[in-house]
C-alpha positions in Angstrom: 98.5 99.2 102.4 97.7 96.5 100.1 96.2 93.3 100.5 97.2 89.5 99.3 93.8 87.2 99.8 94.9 83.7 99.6 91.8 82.0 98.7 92.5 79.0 99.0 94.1 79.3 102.4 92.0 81.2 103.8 94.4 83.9 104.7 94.5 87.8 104.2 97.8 89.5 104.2 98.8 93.3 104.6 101.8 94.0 102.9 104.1 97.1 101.4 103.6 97.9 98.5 106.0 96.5 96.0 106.7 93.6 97.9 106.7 90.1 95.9 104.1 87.8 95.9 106.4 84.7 96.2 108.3 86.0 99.2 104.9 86.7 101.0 103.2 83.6 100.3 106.3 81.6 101.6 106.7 83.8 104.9 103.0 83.3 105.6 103.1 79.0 105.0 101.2 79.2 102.1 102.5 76.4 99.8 102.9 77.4 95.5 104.1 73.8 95.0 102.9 70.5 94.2 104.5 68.2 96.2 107.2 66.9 93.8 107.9 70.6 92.8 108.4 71.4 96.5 111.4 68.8 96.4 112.8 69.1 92.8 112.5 73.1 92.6 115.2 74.8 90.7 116.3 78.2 90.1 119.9 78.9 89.2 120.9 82.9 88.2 124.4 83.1 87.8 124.9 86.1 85.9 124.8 84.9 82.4 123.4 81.2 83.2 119.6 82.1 84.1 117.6 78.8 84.8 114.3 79.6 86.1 111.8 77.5 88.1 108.7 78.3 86.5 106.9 76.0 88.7 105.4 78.8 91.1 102.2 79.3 89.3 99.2 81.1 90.9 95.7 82.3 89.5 95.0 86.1 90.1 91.2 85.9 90.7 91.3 89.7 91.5 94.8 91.2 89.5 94.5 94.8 89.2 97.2 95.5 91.6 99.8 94.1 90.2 102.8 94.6 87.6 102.4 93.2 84.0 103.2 90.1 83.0 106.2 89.8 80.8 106.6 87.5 77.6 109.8 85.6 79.5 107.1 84.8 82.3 104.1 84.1 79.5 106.5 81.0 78.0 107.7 79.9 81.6 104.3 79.4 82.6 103.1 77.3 79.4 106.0 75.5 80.0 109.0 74.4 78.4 108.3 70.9 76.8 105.2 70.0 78.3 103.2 72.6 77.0 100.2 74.0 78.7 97.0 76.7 78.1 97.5 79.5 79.9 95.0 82.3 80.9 95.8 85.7 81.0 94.9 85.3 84.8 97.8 82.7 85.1 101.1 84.5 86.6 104.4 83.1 88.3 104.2 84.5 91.8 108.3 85.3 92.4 107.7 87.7 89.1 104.4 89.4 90.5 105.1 92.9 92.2 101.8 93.4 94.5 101.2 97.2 94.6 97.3 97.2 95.5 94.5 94.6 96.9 94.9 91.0 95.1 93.0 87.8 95.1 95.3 84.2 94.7 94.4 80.9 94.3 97.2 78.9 94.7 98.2 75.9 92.4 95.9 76.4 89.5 94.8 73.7 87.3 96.2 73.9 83.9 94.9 72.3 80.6 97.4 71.0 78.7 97.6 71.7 75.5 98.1 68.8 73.2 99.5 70.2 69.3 102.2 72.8 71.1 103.1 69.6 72.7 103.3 67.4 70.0 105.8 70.1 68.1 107.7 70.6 70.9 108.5 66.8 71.3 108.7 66.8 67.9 111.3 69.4 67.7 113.1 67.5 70.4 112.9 64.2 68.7 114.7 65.5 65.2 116.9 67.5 67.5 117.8 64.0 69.1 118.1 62.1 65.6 120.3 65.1 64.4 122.8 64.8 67.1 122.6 60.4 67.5 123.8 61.1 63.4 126.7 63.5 64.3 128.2 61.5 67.1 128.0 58.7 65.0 129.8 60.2 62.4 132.6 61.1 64.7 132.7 57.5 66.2 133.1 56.1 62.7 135.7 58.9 61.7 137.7 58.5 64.9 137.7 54.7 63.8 138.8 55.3 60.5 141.7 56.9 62.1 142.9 54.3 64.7 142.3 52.0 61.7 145.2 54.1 59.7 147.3 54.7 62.2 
């Protein structure tokens, strides 16, 4: 039967295999969330609309018994604007399967990382300008027509 070590709880968990590291973790008490996380936490899956938390991060000290990570989970980890660097140790515990012994830290400390930030706000920023343009467009072309009529 396989075991969950939470290190930094202190606690040791036997568990089926299979079962999910997030759904453990939260029956036992151990907390995956910062404290503002714990409040704001979202995770919407409504068949096509698929808004994941991301927020659940954990450090595998001891991974072997568990499923790969996938490249979904990889960019939901680094995050979405707020980019960070993430170790190949770094997974999102409701997407880890444990099927043999496994060593957690909980709430890891990740480096952020500074130029995939700066592109991503960047990319935001142009993304803003580009749509400010359009609706302005349409404000002045909607004037132009009460103007007319």
């Amino acid at each position: 039967m396989p075991a969950i070590h939470f290190l930094d709880d202190h606690k040791i968990l036997d568990v089926l295999p299979g079962t999910n590291l997030r759904a453990a973790a939260l029956k036992a008490g151990v907390h995956l969330y910062r404290p503002f996380q714990r409040v704001f936490h979202l995770n919407i899956n409504l068949g096509a609309l698929k808004i994941p938390c991301g927020s659940d991060v954990v450090e595998l000290i001891d991974g072997k018994g568990v499923n790969a990570r996938t490249p979904d989970e990889e960019r939901l980890i680094s995050g979405r604007i707020i980019k960070r660097k993430v170790g190949p140790q770094h997974r999102l515990a409701c997407q880890v399967q444990v099927n043999g012994d496994v060593s957690v830290r909980t709430i890891p400390k990740l480096e952020l990382d500074i130029d995939e930030t700066k592109r991503s706000l960047g990319f935001l920023a142009a993304l803003g300008i580009f749509t400010a343009l359009m609706v302005l467009t349409f404000a002045i072309m909607a004037l132009d027509l009460i103007k007319v009529l």
